[in-house]
N, C-alpha and C positions, 0 to 999 in steps of 0.2 A: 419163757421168753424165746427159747431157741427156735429155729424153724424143725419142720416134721423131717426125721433121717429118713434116708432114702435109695435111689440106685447107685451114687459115688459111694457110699458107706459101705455098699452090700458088695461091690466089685472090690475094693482095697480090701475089704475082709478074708473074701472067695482068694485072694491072691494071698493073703497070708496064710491060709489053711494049704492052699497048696504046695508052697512053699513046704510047710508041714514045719515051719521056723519061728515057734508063736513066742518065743525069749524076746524082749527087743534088742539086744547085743547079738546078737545071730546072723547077722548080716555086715555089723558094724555102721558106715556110715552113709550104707545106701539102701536101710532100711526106712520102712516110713514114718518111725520116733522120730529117728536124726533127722531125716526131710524137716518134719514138722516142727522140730526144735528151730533149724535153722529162718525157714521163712516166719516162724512167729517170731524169732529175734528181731528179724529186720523190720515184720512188720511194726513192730513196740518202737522199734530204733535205740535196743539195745546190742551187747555185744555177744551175752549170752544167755541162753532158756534150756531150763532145765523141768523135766515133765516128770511128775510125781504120782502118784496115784488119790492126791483129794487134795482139797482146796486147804483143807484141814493140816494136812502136813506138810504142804506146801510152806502156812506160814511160821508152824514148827523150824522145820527147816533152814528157811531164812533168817528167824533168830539164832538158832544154833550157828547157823554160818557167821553171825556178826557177831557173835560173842555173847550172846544178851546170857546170863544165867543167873545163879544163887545169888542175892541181895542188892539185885537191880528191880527197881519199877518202869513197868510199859504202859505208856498212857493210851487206852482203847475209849472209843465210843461205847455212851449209854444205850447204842441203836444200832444194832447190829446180827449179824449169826454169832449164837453163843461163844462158835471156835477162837472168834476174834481174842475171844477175853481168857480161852481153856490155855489157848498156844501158846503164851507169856509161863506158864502154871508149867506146863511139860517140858522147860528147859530151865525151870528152876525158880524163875521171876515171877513176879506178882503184878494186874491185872490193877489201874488204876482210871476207876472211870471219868470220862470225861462227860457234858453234856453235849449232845449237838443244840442247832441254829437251826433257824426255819428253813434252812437249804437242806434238812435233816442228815448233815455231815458234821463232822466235830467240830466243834466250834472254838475257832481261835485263840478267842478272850477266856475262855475257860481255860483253853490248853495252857496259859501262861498261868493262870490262877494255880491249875495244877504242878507245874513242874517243881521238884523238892534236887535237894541237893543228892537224891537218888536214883533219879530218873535217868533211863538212858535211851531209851527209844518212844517215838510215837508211831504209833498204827491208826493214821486215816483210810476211814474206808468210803468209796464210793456206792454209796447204796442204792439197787435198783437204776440203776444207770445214771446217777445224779452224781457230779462231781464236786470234791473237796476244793477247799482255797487253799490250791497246792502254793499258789506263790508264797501268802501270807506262811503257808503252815513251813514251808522249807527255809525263808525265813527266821522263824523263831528257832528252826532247829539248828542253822548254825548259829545265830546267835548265843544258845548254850548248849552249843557243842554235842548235840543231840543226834542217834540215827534215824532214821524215814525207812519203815517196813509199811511200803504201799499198799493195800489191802484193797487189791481192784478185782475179788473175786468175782461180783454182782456185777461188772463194766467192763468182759474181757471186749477190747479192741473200739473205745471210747475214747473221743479227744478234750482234752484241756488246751483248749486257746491251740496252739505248734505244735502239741505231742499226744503221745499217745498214754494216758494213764499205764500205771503198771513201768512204765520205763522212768519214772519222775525221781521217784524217791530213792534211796540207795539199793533198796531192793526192791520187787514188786513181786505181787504172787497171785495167779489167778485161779480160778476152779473151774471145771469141767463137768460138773456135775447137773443130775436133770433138769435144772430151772436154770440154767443159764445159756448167756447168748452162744455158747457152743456148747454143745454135750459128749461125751460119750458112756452115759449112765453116771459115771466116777472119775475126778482123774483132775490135775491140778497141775500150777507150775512155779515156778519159782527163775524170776527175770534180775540181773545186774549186771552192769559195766564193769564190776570189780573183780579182776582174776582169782583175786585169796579169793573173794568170798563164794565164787563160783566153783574153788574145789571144794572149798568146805562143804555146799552142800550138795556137792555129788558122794564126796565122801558118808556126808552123814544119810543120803537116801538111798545107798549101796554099803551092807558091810563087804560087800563083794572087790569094793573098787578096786582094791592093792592085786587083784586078778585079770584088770578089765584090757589093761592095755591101752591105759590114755597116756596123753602125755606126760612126760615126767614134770614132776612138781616138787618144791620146798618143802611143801604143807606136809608135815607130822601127820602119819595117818591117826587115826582115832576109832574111840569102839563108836558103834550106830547103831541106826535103823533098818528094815527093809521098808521102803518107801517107793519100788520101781512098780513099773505102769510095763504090760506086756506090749506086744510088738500088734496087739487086734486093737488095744485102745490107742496106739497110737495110728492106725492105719485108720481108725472114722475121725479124728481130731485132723489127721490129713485132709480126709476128703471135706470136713467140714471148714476148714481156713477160708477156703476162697467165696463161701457163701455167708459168711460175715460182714465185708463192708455191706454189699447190699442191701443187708437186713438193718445195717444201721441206716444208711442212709433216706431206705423208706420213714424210720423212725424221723430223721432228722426232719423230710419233706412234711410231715403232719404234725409236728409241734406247732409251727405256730395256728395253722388254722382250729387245731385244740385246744390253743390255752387262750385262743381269743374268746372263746363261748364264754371264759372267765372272767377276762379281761377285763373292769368297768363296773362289776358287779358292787352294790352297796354290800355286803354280806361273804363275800369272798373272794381269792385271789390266787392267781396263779402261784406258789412256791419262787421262791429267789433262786435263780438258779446261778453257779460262779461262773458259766461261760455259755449265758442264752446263746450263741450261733452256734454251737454247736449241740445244742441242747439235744438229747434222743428220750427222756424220761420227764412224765409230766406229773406234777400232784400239786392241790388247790389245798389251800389252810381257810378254813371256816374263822368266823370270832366266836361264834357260837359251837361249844361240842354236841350239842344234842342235835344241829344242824347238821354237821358233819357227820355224827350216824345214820342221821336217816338218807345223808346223799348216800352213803356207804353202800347201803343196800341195792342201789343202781348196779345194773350189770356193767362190765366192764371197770368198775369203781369199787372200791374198798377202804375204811378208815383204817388208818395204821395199827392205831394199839390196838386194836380189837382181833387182829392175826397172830399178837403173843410172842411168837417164838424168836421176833428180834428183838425184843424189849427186854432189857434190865432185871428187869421185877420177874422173869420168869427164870433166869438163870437159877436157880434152887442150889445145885454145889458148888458154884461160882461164889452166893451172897452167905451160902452158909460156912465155904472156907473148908470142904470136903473135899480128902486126896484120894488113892485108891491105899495108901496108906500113911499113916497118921507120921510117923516118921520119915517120909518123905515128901510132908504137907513141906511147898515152898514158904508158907506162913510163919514154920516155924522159924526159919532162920532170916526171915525179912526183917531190916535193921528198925520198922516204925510197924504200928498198927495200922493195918489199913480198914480204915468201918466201909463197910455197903451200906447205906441209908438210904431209902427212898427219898427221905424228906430233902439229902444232897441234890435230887437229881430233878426236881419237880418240873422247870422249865422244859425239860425233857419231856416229861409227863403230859404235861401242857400242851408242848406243840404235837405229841401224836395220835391225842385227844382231838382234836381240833382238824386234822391233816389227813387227805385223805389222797390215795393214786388214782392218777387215773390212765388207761390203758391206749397205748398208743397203735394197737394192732398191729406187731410185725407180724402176724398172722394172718390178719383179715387183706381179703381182695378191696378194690376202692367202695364197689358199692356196699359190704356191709361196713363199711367202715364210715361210712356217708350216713345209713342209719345209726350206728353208734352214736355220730354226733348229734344228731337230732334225737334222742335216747336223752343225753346230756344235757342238750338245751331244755327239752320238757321237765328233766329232775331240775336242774337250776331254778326254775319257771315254780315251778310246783314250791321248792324249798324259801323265794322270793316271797311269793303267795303266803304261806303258812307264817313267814315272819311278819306279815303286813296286819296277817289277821291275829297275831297274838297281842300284836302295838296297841289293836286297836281299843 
């Protein structure tokens, strides 16, 4: 998704080697971490951002900050990167799935199906730039008294309706890594308004903090992680900030004349999305899956399940309940059983059978992006065709 790095990467780099200061506490607060902490705060419009070294620890992190541990359930989606469902598992808690909705984000009516008088957080994630029903989902969360760990790895600098994902929920956490709308190979963050829960996880992504020199705080220091991100990823995460709205905003300019090619069609349809005007991510749901494979194979296009590695079903130590040791399986001391069943999650199954993306080009210049769509219209055309001749 991200655009190609390039000469602001390679100067903010050149400047930190020179420097010869590659720590990112080495400068303190007018290095380019801090810079980049500071304007991604505001851009999210939160109060504070803390930058980690993966997307992955990120959301570690934010549960650890909010307390989530030993004999608490986290409701994650059935569709997702596997970390979503690991990171609940690494601060003690257990990994309760949910199914999504054809907006292939968790789905509300389930999320209330699932919550047990154990439950203490849910982690909506926005996938592939497609956003949750944050209102609904924040909602049911105070409703029972529930936390919101945002999971807007896949939609760093994406809007819901006023805001900017990632600042919605009580915490938000994004990732940095190759496939997304900012890179710097690796590297991740962790976003909230809440002062505890922002020492907490500076504490817990520095066992260093109690040396660092921040401001005095309440919070009981505690043992941790090393989760810090050096002073070279935060200088490309710099220079990459300002090349973001743009890249979305191309995205936003060519939604709809993409999803119109769908639009009308007897055989498929654009995906629901919870906030069309702002929409940057496109993906069409077949009624047929065998249709939907064969659009798959179009360039620029791909059906969901058939990529694996966000699906359910491939999580292997996630459904098999494997720790790295057996007595510190979160499993064993979780107060219920929890089963992984496919046959729970089939709606799931269903719509990613069925569901395929399609690519919006923040890559492409207009003219190939012009064949793309007429790429599109001829698969559609074609996939039309072949349903008309099987009727017949």
């Amino acid at each position: 998704m991200m655009r190609a790095v390039g000469l602001r990467e390679l100067l903010n780099l050149g400047v930190v080697i020179a420097r010869g200061d590659l720590q990112r506490y080495a400068r303190g607060q007018d290095g380019f971490t801090a810079r980049f902490e500071q304007r991604l705060a505001r851009l999210v419009g939160v109060r504070h951002a803390l930058t980690v070294n993966s997307g992955s620890n990120a959301l570690i992190a934010a549960l650890a900050a909010a307390g989530i541990g030993p004999g608490d359930e986290v409701l994650v989606p059935a569709y997702t990167w596997v970390s979503t469902a690991l990171a609940p598992l690494a601060v003690g808690a257990v990994p309760v799935l949910v199914n999504i909705d054809e907006s292939l984000t968790i789905d509300p009516q389930d999320i209330e199906r699932k919550i047990t008088p154990f439950t203490r957080a849910i982690v909506p994630v926005h996938m592939q730039n497609a956003v949750c029903d944050m209102d609904t989902i924040m909602a049911i969360a105070r409703r029972h008294r529930l936390l919101v760990i945002e999971d807007a790895c896949q939609a760093v600098g994406v809007r819901y309706k006023d805001r900017r994902v990632g600042g919605i929920g009580d915490l938000g956490v994004f990732s940095f890594n190759q496939h997304k709308n900012m890179s710097a190979g690796e590297g991740g963050a962790v976003l909230t308004n809440d002062d505890r829960w922002f020492e907490r996880a500076r504490m817990f992504h520095d066992p260093g903090a109690f040396i660092r020199g921040h401001a005095p705080t309440d919070e009981p220091l505690f043992s941790a992680l090393n989760c810090r991100v050096s002073e070279l990823t935060g200088a490309v995460l710099h220079a990459q900030l300002g090349r973001l709205e743009p890249m979305l905003g191309t995205l936003r300019a060519r939604y709809p004349g993409v999803a119109q090619i769908f639009a009308g069609q007897p055989h498929c349809r654009p995906s629901p999305h919870n906030d069309p005007e702002n929409a940057v991510a496109l993906s069409v749901i077949f009624d047929d899956p065998q249709e939907a494979q064969a659009f798959g194979q179009t360039q620029g296009a791909g059906r969901l399940i058939d990529t694996g590695r966000h699906v359910f079903t491939n999580w292997e130590a996630v459904l098999n309940k494997r720790w790295f040791h057996e007595r510190m399986n979160p499993h064993q001391w979780a107060p219920r059983e929890i089963r992984y069943r496919a046959e729970d999650h089939q709606a799931t199954l269903d719509i990613l059978a069925r569901t395929c993306r399609v690519s919006l080009g923040a890559r492409y210049p207009a003219p190939v992006m012009w064949l793309q769509k007429e790429r599109l219209r001829a698969a559609i055309a074609r996939s039309a065709a072949q349903r008309v001749g099987a009727m017949a």
